[in-house]
SETOR-973677 format. One record per residue (C-alpha): residue number from 1; residue in three letters; z, x, y. Coordinates in pm, 1 decimal. Example, Ala and Ser with C-alpha at 12.3 -4.5 7.8 and 13.67 -1.06 7.14 Angstrom:
2
num	residuo	pz	px	py
1	ALA	780.0	1230.0	-450.0 .
2	SER	714.0	1367.0	-106.0 .
This chain:
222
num	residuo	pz	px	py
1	UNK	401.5	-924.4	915.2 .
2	UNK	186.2	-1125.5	684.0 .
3	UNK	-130.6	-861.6	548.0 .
4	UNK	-375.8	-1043.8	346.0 .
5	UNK	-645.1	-845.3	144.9 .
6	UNK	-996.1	-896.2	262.6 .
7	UNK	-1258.1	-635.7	100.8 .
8	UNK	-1605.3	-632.9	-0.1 .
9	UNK	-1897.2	-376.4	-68.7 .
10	UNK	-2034.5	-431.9	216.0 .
11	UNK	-1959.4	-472.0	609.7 .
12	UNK	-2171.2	-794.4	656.7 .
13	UNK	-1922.6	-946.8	339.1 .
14	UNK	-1654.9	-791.9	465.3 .
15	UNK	-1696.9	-957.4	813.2 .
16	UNK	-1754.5	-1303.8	665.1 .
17	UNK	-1427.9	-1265.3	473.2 .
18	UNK	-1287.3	-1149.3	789.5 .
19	UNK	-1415.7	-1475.3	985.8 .
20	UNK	-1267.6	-1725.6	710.7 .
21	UNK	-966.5	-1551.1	660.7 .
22	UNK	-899.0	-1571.7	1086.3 .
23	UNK	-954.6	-1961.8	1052.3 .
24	UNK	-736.7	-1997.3	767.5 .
25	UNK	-407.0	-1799.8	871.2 .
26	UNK	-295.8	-1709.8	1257.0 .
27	UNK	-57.9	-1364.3	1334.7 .
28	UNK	-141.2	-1183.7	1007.1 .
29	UNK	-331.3	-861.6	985.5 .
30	UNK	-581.8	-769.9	725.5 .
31	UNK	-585.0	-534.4	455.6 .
32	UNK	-932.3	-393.4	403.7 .
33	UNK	-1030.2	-83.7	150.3 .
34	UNK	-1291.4	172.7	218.3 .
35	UNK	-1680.3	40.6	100.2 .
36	UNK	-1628.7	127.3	-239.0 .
37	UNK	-1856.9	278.7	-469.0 .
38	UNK	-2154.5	335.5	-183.7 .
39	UNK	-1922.6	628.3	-87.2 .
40	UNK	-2077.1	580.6	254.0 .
41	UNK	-1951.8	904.3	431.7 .
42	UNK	-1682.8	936.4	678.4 .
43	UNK	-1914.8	832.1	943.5 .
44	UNK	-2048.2	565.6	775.4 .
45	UNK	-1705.7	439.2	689.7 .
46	UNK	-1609.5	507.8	1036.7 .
47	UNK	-1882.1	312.8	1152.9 .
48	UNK	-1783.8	14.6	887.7 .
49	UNK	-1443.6	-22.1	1027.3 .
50	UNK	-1591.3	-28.2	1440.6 .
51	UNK	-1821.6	-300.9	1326.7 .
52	UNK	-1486.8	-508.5	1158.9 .
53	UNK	-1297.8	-445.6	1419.0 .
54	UNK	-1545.7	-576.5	1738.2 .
55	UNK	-1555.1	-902.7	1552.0 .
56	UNK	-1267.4	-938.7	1362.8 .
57	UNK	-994.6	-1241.0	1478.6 .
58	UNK	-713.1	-1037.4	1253.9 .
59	UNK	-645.2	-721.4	1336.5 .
60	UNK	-716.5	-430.8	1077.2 .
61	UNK	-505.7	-219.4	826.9 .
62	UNK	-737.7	29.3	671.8 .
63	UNK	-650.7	119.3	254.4 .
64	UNK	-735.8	447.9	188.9 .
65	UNK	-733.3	464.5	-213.4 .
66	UNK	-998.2	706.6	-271.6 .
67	UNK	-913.6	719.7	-655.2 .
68	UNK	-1073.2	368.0	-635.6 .
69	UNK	-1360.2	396.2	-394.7 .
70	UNK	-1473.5	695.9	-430.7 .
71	UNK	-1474.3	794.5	-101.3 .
72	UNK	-1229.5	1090.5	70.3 .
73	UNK	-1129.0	1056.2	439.5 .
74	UNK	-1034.7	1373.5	620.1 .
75	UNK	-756.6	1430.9	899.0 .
76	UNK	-990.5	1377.9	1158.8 .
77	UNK	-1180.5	1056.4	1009.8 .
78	UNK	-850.1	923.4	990.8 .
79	UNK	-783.3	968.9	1328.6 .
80	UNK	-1090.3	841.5	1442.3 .
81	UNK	-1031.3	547.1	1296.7 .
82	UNK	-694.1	508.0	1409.7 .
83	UNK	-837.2	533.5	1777.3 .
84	UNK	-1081.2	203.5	1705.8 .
85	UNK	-932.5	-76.0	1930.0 .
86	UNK	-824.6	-340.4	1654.6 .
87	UNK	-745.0	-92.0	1396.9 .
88	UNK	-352.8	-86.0	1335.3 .
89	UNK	-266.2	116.4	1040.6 .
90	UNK	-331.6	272.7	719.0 .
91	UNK	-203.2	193.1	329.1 .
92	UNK	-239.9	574.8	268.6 .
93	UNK	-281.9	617.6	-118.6 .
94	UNK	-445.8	898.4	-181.3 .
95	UNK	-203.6	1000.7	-503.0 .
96	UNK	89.6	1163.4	-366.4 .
97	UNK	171.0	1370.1	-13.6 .
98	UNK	-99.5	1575.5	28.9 .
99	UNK	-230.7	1777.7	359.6 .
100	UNK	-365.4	1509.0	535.7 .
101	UNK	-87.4	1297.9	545.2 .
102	UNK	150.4	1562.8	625.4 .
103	UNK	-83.1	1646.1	916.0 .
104	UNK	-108.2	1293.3	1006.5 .
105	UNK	249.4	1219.3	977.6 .
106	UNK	355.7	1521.7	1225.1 .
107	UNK	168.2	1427.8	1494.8 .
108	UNK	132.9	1056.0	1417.4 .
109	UNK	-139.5	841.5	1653.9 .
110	UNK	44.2	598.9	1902.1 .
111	UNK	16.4	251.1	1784.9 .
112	UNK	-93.3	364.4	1408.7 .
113	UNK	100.9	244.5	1121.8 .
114	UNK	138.3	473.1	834.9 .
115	UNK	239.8	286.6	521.0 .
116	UNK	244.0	488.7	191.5 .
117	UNK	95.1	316.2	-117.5 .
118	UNK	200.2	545.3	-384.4 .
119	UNK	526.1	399.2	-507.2 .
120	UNK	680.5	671.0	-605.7 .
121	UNK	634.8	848.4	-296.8 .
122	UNK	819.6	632.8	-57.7 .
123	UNK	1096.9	822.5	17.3 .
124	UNK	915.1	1135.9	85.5 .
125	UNK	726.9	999.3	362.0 .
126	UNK	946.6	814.0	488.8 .
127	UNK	1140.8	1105.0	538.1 .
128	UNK	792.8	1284.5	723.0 .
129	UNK	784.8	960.5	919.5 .
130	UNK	615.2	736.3	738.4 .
131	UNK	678.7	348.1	871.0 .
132	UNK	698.4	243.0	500.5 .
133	UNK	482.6	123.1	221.0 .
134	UNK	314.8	-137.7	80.9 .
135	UNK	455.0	-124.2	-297.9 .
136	UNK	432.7	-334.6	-585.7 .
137	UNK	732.9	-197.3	-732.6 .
138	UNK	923.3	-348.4	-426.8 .
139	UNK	867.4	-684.3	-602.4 .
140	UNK	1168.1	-540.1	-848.8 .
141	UNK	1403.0	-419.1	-572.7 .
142	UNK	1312.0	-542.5	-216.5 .
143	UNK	1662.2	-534.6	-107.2 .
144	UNK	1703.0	-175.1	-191.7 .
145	UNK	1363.9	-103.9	-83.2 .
146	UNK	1406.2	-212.4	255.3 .
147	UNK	1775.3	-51.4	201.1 .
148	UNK	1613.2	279.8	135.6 .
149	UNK	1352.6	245.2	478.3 .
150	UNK	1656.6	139.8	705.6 .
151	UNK	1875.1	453.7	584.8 .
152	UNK	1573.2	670.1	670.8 .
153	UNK	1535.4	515.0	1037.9 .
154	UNK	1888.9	564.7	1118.4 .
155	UNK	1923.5	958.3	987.7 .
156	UNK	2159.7	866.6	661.4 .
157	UNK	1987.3	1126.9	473.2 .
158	UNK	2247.2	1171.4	185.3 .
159	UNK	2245.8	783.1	144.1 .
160	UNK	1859.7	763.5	126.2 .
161	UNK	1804.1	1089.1	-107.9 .
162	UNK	2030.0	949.9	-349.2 .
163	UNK	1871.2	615.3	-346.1 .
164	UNK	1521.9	732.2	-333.2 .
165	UNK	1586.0	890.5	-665.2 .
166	UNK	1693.8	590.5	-848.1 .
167	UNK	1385.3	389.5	-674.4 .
168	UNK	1135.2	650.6	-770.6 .
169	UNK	1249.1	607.9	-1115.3 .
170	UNK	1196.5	214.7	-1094.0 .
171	UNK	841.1	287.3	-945.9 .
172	UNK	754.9	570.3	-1197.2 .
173	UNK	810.1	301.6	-1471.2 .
174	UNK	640.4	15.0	-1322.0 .
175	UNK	330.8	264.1	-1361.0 .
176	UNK	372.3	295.2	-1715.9 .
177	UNK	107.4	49.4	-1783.7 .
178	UNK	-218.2	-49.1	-1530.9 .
179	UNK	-64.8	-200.0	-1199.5 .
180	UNK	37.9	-455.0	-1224.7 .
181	UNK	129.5	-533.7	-1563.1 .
182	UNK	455.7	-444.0	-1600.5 .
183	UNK	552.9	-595.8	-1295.0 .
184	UNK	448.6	-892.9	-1348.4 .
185	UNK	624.7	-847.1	-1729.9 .
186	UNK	991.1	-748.5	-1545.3 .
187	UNK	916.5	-1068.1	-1291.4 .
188	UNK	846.6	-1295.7	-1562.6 .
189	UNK	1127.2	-1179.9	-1799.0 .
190	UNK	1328.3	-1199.7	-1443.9 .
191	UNK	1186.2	-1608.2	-1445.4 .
192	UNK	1044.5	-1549.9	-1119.4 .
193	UNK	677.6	-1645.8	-1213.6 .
194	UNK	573.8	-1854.0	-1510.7 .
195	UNK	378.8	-1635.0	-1696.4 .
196	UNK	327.8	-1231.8	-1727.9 .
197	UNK	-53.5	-1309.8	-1817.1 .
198	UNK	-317.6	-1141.9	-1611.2 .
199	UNK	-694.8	-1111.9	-1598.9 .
200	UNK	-939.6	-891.4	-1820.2 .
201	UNK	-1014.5	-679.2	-1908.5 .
202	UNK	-647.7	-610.0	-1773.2 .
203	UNK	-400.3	-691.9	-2057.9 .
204	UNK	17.3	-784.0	-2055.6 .
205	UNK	216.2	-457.8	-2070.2 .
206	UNK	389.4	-379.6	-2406.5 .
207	UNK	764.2	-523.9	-2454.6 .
208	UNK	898.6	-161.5	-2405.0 .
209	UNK	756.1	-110.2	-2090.9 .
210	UNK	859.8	-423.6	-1965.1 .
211	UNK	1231.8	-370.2	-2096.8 .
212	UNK	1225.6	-12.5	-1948.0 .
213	UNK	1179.8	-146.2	-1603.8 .
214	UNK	1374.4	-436.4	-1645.6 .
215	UNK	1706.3	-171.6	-1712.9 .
216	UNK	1637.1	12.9	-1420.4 .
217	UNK	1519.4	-294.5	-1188.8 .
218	UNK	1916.8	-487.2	-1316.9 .
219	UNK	2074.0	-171.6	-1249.9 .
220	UNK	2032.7	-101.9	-896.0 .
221	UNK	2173.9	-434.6	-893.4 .
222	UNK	2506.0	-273.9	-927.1 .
């Protein structure tokens, strides 16, 4: 499914973005951080989402990325926001697996999609359960992305450890740099976009970054 990223700092921009994105685009689902830098509270957060979600034509995937915001969700905030009507998942990216998603993850809500967005921790949750990620290494590898996620689901555990590795690798060096420079260097070096520019005060990753994912990215070609 289509997820389209609609944030702001605070819930009456977020809603607005929420209203023009629904009249733009049908059957997608939204992608909306935690109110950053207010650090709000878990209740106020919780309260933030509620209000999205009553008026919201998309429905909601919350991105927990507290290394960003500012602002740390427990276990249970999680869960109370994975009970709002409207609400449909989580980008969980908190860093790595930590307690909360282990805790989340063995006793998963019904109807609550986990998706990891810590590259290099795909394979470990998917193998606690996770439903899978939302990665921007993946731009270098869908196929064996989506290769690794299906071998998971089906129980071919030696297939998926082994590949795992070699994609953890690929995401560890796409990281080498600020996101997403270097992917955007290995897609353009790839001649998949036009141009490996981005925005300041962002700048292009360095050529040996970009050739160091490159190796790996052409190798699980093979």
């Amino acid at each position: 499914q289509l997820t389209v990223g609609a944030s702001g700092g605070d819930t009456r921009t977020v809603g607005e973005a929420l209203a023009a994105l629904g009249a733009r685009v049908s059957g997608a689902a939204a992608l909306v951080t935690t109110p950053s830098f207010v650090r709000a509270g878990e209740a106020g957060t919780v309260a933030h989402f509620r209000a999205l979600a009553a008026s919201s034509p998309l429905p909601l995937v919350v991105y927990h990325i507290p290394y960003r915001t500012g602002q740390q969700l427990s276990t249970a905030a999680l869960r109370e926001l994975a009970a709002i009507e409207g609400v449909v998942g989580v980008k969980y990216a908190t860093g790595g697996l930590d307690q909360t998603a282990a805790e989340l993850l063995a006793d998963a809500p019904e109807g609550f999609a986990f998706l990891t967005g810590e590259d290099a921790f795909l394979s470990p949750m998917l193998a606690l359960g996770a439903a899978g990620g939302i990665l921007a290494s993946a731009h270098l590898a869908t196929a064996r992305f989506v290769e690794l996620t299906e071998a998971w689901q089906v129980g071919d555990v030696a297939r998926a450890r082994a590949l795992g590795h070699r994609l953890t690798g690929l995401a560890l060096s796409a990281f080498t740099a600020p996101n997403p420079t270097v992917t955007k260097g290995v897609l353009h070096a790839q001649g998949r976009i036009p141009t490996p520019d981005v925005r300041l005060p962002l700048l292009p990753a360095g050529r040996a970054e970009v050739e160091a994912a490159l190796a790996l990215a052409s190798g699980l070609d093979h």
